[in-house]
Each structure stands twice: as structure tokens, then as C-alpha cells.
C-alpha positions in Angstrom: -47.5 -171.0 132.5 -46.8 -171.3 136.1 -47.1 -167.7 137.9 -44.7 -168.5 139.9 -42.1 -168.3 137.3 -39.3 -165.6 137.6 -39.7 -164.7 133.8 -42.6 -162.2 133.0 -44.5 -162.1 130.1 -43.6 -158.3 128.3 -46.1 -155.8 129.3 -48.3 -154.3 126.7 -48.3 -150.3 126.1 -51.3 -149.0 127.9 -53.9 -146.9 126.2 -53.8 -143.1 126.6 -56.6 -141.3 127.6 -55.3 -137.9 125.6 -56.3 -137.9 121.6 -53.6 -138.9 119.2 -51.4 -136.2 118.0 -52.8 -134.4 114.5 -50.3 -133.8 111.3 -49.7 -130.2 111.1 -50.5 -129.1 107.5 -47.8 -127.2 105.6 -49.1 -123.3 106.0 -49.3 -124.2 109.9 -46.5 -125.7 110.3 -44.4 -122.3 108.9 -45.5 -120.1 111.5 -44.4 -123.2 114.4 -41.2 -123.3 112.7 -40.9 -119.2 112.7 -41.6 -119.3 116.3 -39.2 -122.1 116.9 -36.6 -120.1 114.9 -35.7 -116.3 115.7 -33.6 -115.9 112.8 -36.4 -117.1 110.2 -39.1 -115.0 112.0 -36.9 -112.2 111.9 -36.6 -112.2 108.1 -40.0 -113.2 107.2 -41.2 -109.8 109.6 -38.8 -107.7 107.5 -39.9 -109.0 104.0 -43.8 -108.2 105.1 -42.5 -104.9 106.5 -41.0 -104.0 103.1 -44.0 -105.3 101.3 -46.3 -103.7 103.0 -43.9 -100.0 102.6 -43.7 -100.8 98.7 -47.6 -100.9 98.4 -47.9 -97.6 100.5 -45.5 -96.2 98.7 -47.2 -97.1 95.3 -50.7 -96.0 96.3 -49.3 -92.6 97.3 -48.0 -91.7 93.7 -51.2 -93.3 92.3 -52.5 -90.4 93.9 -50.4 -87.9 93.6 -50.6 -89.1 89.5 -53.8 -88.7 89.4 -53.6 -85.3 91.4 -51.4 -84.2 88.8 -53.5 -84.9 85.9 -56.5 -83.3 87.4 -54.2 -80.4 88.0 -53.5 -80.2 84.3 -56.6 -80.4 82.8 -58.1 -78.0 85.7 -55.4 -75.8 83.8 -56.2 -76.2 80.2 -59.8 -75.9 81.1 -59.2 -72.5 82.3 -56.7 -71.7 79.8 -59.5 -72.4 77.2 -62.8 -70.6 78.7 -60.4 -68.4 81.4 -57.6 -67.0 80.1 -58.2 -66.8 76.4 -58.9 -62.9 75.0 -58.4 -61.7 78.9 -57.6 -57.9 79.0 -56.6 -56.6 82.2 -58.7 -54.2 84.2 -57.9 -50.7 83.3 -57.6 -47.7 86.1 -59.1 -45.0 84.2 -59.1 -43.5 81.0 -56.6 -45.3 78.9 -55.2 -46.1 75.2 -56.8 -49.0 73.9 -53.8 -50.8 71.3 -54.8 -53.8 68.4 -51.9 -55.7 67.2 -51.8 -55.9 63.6 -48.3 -58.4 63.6 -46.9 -60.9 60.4 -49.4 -62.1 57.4 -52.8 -60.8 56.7 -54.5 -63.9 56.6 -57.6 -65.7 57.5 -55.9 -68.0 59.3 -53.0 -66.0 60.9 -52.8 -63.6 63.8 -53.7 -60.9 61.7 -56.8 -62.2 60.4 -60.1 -60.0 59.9 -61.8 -62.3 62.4 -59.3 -61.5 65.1 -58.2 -57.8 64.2 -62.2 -56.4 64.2 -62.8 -58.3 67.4 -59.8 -56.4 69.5 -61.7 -53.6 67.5 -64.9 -54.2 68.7 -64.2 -54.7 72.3 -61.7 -51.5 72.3 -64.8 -49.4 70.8 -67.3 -50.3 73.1 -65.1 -49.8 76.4 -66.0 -45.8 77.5 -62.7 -46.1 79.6 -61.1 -46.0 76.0 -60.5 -43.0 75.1 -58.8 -43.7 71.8 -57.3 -46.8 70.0 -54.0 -47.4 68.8 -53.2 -50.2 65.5 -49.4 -50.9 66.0 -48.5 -52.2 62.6 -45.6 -54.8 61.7 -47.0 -56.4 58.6 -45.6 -57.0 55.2 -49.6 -57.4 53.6 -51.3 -60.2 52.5 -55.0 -60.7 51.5 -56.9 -57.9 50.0 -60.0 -59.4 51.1 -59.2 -59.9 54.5 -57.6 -55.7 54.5 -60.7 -54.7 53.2 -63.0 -56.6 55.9 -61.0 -54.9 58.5 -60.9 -51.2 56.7 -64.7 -51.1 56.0 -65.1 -52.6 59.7 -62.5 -49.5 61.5 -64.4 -46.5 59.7 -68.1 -47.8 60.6 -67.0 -48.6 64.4 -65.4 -45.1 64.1 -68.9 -43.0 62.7 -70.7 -45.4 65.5 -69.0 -44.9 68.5 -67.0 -41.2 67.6 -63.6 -42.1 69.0 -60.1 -41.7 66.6 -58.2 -44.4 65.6 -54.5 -44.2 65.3 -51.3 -46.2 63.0 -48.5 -46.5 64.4 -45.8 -48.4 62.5 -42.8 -50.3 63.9 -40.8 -51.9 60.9 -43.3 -52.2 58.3 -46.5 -51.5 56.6 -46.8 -52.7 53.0 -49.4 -53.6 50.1 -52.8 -55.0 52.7 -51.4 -53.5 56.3 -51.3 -50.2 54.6 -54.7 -51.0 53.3 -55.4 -50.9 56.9 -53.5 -48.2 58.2 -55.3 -45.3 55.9 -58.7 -46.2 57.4 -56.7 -44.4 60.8 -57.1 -40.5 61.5 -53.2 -40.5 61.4 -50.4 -42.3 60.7 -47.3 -42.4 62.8 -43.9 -44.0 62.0 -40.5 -44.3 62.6 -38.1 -42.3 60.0 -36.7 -46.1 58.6 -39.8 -48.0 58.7 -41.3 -49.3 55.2 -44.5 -47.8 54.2 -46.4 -48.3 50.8 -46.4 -51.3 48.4 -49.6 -49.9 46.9 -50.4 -53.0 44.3 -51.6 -56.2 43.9 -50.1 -59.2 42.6 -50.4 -63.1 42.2 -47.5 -65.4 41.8 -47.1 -68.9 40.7 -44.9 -71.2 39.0 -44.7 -73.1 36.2 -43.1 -76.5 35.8 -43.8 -77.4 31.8 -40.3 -77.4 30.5 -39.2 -79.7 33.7 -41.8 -81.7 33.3 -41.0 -82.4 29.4 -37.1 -83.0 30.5 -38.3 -85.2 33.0 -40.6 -87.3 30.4 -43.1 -86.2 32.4 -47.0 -86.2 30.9 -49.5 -83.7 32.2 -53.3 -85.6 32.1 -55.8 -83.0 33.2 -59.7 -83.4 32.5 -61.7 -80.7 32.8 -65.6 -79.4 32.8 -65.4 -75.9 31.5 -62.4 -74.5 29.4 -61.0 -72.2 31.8 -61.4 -74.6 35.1 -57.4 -75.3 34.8 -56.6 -71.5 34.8 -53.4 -70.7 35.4 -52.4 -74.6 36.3 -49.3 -74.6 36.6 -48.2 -78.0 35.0 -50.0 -76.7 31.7 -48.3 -74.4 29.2 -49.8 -70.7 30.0 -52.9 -69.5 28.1 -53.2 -65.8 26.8 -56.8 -65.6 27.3 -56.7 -66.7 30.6 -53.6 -64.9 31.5 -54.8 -61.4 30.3 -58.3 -62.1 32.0 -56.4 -62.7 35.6 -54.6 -59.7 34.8 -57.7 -57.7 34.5 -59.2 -59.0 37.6 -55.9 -58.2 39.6 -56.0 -54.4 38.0 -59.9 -54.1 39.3 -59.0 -54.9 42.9 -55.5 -52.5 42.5 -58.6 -49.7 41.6 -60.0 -50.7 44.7 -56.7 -50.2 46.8 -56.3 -47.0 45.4 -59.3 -45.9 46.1 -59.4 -46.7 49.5 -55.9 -45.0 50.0 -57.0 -41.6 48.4 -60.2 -41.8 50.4 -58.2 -42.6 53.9 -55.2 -39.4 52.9 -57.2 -37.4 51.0 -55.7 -33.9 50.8 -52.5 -34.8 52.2 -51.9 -37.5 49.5 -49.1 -36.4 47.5 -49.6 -39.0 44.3 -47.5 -39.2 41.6 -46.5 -41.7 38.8 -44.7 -43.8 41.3 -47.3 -44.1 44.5 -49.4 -46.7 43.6 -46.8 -48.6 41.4 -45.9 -51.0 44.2 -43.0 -49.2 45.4 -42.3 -48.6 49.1 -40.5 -46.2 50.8 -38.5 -45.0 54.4 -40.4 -43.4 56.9 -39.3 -39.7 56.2 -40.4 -40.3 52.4 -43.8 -41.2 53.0 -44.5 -38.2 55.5 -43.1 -36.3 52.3 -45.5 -38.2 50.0 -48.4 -37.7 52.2 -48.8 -41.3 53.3 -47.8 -40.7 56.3 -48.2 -38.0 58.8 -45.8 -37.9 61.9 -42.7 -39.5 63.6 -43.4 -40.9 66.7 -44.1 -44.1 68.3 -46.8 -45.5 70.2 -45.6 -44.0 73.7 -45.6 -41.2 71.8 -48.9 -41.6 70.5 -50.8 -42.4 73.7 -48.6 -39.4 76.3 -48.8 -36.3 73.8 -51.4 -37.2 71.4 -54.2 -39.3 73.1 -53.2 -37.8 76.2 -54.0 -41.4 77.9 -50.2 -42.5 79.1 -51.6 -46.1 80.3 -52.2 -48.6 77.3 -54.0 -51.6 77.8 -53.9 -54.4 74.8 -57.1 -55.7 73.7 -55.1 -58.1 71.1 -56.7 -62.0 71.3 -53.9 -64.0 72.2 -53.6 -68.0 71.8 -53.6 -69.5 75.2 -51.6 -71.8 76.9 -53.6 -74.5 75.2 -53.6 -73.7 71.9 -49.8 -72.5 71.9 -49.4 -76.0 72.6 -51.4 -77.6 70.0 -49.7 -75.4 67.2 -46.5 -76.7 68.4 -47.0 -80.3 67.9 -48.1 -80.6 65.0 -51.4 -78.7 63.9 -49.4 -76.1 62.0 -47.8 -78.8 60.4 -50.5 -80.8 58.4 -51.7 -77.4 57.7 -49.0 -76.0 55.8 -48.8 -79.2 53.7 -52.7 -78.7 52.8 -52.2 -74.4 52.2 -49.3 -75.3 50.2 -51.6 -77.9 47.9 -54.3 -75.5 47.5 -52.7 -71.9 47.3 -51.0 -72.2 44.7 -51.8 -68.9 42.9 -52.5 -66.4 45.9 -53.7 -62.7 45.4 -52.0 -60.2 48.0 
């Protein structure tokens, strides 16, 4: 080609000397385009900002959750080795009370285990000058009566202090088993003393179970095992040999009462029948002594005004475990397996 030629060849691109541009991957190419776009970056800031609130905001009730929980058991805890049979510090001399409240049973609030260990503690406290069984109890077991009477007059020879009844509505059949081991005993003119008897109920389902087509398949080792069952027609034998052991322990009631009154028992044909009467009658029959209440009791008797309860109560714990549910199973199983009680 002749140089002299007006037409020039086209002039090649010229190498760079800078390196060749790299392809921005896809996570670095967000924050570029953030950067590039105020509106974007402004949105992606506020959803981090929120995120980041929302996880602050979830590990502070994490805490305070588990806060709470410690809380709680930090409470039952105390409730359980703290609280439970707590009897506030008396100032002085004082009137020790014992609850004796609902059934006499080994299982109740009036059980022997619970009555004798207020008893124990009220004994043993000099401060306590005299103690005080308010009574509101319909009976129940003989055995569990018994336990506690025996238990009153030894703690009474041991330690020389007087122990007082004092009855709010009621003291029948095993409370006033109770009551008579007591120096006195104090009522109100319409509360229901006496009940001085044994019994033991049941039913008996044969005839239903014979309109019902209903068979009755009992095996037994020992002819009198299925005494007094009462899907099995009633047996004279065995029913004159319960009644015999129900008359022994009404001996032993009676004995116990005339021991407890002595001289100022006024018996007759009707006071250990299993009758009951008002206040006023029994001070007239001799099973009871006075009017008067336990205010009464403790300001003109005792002559200790302040009264400290030495009563076991159930604690927070336990009030909450009989509430949801432990009672319950329990009364299905009592009411399987009492099904002749002695009170």
C-alpha cells in the first residue's frame, strides 16, 4: 500500500496498562447498589434495626421467664421447709390454742398425727401458760380419738399445765372423746355436745342386684373374709359378731367419758345412747361445765389475754396440690375401700 495514500488503515485499540475490570459477585454487588440507592439503603437499615430490637426484646423476657420461675420455686421451697407449722413469736405468757376442725380422721385436719403435734409443741413452750382445744367436729374415728385422749392426759401429768374445751358449733361421738380428757369444758348455750356411741354403716345392694340380673362371684380363704360385703345377702353370725365388737369399743367410750367428768357426770338411761344435746343441757347433764368462749377462756380463766395458735397448717404448696387433683384420686380410692367405717 502506498503511504502516501489519503486513506488510513483503522487504528487498532491500544492495550491498557490498568487490570481488567472483575464481575462483582451477587452479596457484593447489594451493598453497591444500597449505596447507589438511598431509598433501598434506607429500608434495608430499618429492617436490621427492627431485627435487631425483636431479638433484644426476646432475650429480655427469656430472662425475665426464667427470673420468674426461679421466683416460684424459691417460693414453694420456702413454703415447704419455711413456712409450714410456723407459729409466731409470742411476747410473754400466752394461751397456747389446738384446732380440733371437721372429721377425725387419719388423713384429715384433725388427725391424731397432727392434733398431738400442736399438743406437743404447746406443752413444751414455758411461755404457755395453758392450752386451749377449740372444737368444731362432728366425730369420726374412735381410734384416732383415743390416740389423742391417751396422748392429752400423759402430756398433762408430764408437763402440769391444764388443758381446756372450748366448743363452737359442735362436739359429737370421737371430738367429745377428746374434749373429756380437758380440765373443763366450755360451750356456747346452742352448741351440740354428746353423741356418746359407736356405729358402722353400710349398704347393701342384693335385691338390686337380682332385679338387675346381676350375679355376685366372690371367692374366698376363710368363711368370714367377705363379712359384711355388701353385694352378699347379710349373715347373722357375722352380723351379731360386728355388733359385739362395736358394743366393746362403745364400753371403751364410756369409760373414758366417766373417767374425764367424773363427779360431775350426771348419767342416766339416755347419756351414752347416742343422743346429743344444746349447750345448756349438757352443763345440766354434767358434760359440760361452763358458757363461755375462748376469749373468754384465755381473759378470765387462763388469765393469758394473747392466744397464739400452734395448729399445723397446709402451706401454700400443699394447698395447691389438694386443689388439683390429689384430693381427687383419693376420694375415689377411700370410697373403694371404706366401705364399712366405725365412728
Amino acid at each position: 500500500m502506498n503511504p502516501s495514500d489519503d486513506t488510513a488503515a483503522p487504528e487498532l485499540p491500544r492495550q491498557s496498562s490498568e487490570p481488567a475490570p472483575t464481575v462483582p459477585n451477587t452479596m457484593a454487588s447489594v451493598p453497591a447498589a444500597a449505596a447507589s440507592t438511598p431509598g433501598l439503603d434506607s429500608t434495608l437499615w430499618r429492617v436490621a434495626h427492627e431485627l435487631m430490637r425483636d431479638r433484644r426484646s426476646e432475650r429480655r423476657w427469656r430472662v425475665f421467664f426464667r427470673l420468674a420461675w426461679l421466683g416460684v420455686v424459691l417460693a414453694v421451697l420456702w413454703a415447704l421447709f419455711v413456712a409450714r407449722n410456723h407459729v409466731a413469736a409470742p411476747g410473754g405468757p400466752h394461751t397456747a390454742l389446738v384446732e380440733v376442725q371437721g372429721e377425725i380422721a387419719a388423713d384429715s385436719d384433725a388427725s391424731a398425727e397432727r392434733i398431738i403435734s400442736a399438743l406437743k409443741s404447746a406443752f413444751e413452750d414455758k411461755a404457755a401458760t395453758a392450752i386451749v382445744l377449740r372444737i368444731n367436729s362432728p366425730g369420726g374415728s374412735p381410734v384416732q380419738a383415743g390416740i389423742v385422749n391417751d396422748e392429752i392426759r400423759r402430756l398433762k401429768a408430764k408437763h402440769g399445765k391444764k388443758v381446756y374445751a372450748v366448743v363452737e358449733e359442735i362436739c359429737a361421738s370421737g371430738a367429745y372423746y377428746i374434749a373429756v380428757a380437758a380440765d373443763e369444758i366450755y360451750v356456747d348455750k346452742a352448741s351440740l355436745v354428746g353423741s356418746i356411741g359407736v356405729l358402722m354403716d353400710g349398704f347393701g345392694f342384693t335385691g338390686t342386684m337380682e332385679k338387675l340380673g346381676v350375679e355376685r362371684r366372690l371367692l374366698t380363704a376363710g368363711e368370714n373374709k367377705g363379712m359384711l360385703d355388701p353385694f352378699s345377702p347379710q349373715d347373722e353370725k357375722q352380723t351379731a359378731f360386728a355388733k359385739a365388737m362395736i358394743d366393746q369399743i362403745h364400753q371403751q367410750f364410756i369409760k373414758v367419758v366417766q373417767e374425764g367428768r367424773g363427779a360431775r357426770l350426771k348419767a342416766d338411761k339416755d347419756t351414752f345412747s347416742g343422743l346429743f344435746w344444746n349447750g345448756e343441757e349438757a352443763i345440766k347433764l354434767g358434760l359440760a361445765d361452763k358458757v363461755g368462749n375462748i376469749d373468754f377462756v384465755a381473759r378470765e380463766v387462763i388469765k393469758a389475754e394473747e392466744i397464739i395458735d400452734y395448729t399445723p397448717h397446709d402451706n401454700l404448696a400443699e394447698r395447691f396440690a389438694k386443689r388439683f387433683g390429689a384430693a381427687v384420686g383419693y376420694g375415689a380410692i377411700k370410697a373403694l375401700r371404706e366401705l364399712a367405717p366405725i365412728r
